[in-house]
C-alpha positions in Angstrom: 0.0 0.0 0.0 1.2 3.2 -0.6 0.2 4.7 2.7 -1.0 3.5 6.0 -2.8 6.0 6.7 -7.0 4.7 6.5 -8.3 8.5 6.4 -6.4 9.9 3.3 -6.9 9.6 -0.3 -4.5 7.2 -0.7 -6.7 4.8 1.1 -9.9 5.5 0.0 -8.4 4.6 -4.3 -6.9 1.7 -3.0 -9.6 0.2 -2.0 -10.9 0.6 -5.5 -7.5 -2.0 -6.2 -9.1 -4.3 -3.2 -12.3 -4.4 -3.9 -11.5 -5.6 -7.9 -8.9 -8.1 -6.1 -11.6 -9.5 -4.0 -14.3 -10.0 -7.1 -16.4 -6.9 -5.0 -18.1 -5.4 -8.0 -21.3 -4.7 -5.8 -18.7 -1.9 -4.0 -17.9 -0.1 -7.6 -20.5 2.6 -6.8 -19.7 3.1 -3.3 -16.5 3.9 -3.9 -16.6 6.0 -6.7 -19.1 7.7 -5.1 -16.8 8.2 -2.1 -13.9 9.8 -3.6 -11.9 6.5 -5.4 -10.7 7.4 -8.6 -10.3 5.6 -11.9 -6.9 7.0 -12.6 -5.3 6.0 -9.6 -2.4 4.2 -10.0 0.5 2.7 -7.9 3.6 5.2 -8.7 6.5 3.3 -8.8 5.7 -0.2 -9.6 5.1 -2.6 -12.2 2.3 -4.5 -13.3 -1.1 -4.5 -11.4 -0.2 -0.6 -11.3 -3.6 0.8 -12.1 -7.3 0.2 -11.6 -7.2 -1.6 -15.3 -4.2 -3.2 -14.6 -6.0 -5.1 -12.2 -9.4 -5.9 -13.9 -6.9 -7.2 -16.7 -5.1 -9.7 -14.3 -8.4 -10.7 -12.8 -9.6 -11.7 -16.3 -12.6 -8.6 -15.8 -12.6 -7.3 -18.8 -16.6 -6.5 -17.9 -15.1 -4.3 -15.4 -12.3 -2.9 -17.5 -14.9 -1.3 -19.9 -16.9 -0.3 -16.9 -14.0 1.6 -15.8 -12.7 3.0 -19.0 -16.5 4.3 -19.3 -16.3 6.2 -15.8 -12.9 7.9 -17.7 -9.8 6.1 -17.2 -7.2 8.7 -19.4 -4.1 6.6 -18.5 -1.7 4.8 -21.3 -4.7 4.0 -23.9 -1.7 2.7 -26.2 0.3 0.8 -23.2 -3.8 -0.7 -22.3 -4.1 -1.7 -25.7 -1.4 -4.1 -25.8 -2.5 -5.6 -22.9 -5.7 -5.7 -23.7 -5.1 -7.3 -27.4 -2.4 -9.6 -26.0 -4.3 -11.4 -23.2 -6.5 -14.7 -23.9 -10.0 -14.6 -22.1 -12.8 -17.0 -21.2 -16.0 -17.1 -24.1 -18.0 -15.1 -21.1 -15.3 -12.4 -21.5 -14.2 -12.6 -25.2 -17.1 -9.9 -26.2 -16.7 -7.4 -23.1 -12.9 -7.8 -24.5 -13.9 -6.8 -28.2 -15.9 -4.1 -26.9 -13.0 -2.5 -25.0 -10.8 -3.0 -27.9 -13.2 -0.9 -29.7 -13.8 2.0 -26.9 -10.0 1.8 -27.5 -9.9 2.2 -31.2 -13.0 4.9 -30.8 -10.5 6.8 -28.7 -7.7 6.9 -31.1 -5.4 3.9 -30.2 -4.5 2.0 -33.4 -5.2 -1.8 -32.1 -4.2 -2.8 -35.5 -0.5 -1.7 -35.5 -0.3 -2.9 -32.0 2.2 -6.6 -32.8 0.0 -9.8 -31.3 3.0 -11.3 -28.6 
């Protein structure tokens, strides 16, 4: 965590992290509503470094659009490769295609982006 301390900001986004971690999507809302923030991210690190980061490595990609949709404005490029290079269950193969599209529809050329 990047702070101990449970009454600043720092907290209240990282429990945005926790809740996707612990498959909480009914506390989305709550949190948002409470001063969590979609752009969040943990300076410093690597991987699992922002709120799609994390719905990525949980295999959300239902959440990933959600989030990009409540305006994530991070690396849309650095998202894309992740996003185009990561296999996903049937359930989430058309939330993927749809975020690879909210992707394209905000500029990021998925095509030129290499398949790993």
């Amino acid at each position: 965590f990047p702070s101990h301390d449970t009454t600043g900001d720092s907290f209240r986004r990282n429990l945005l992290m926790m809740a996707i971690g612990a498959f909480r999507d009914d506390y989305f809302e709550l949190l948002l509503g409470h001063g969590a923030d979609v752009n969040w991210n943990i300076d410093g690190t690597k991987g699992l470094s922002t709120v799609p980061d994390k719905c990525i490595t949980v295999c959300r990609y239902d959440w990933l659009l959600y989030f990009l949709e409540k305006g994530y404005k991070g690396d849309l490029h650095q998202l894309g490769i992740e996003v185009k290079n990561r296999h996903v269950s049937a359930d989430m193969e058309p939330y993927k295609q749809k975020a690879i599209q909210y992707l394209k529809d905000k500029g990021v050329d998925m095509d030129a982006i290499p398949v790993y």
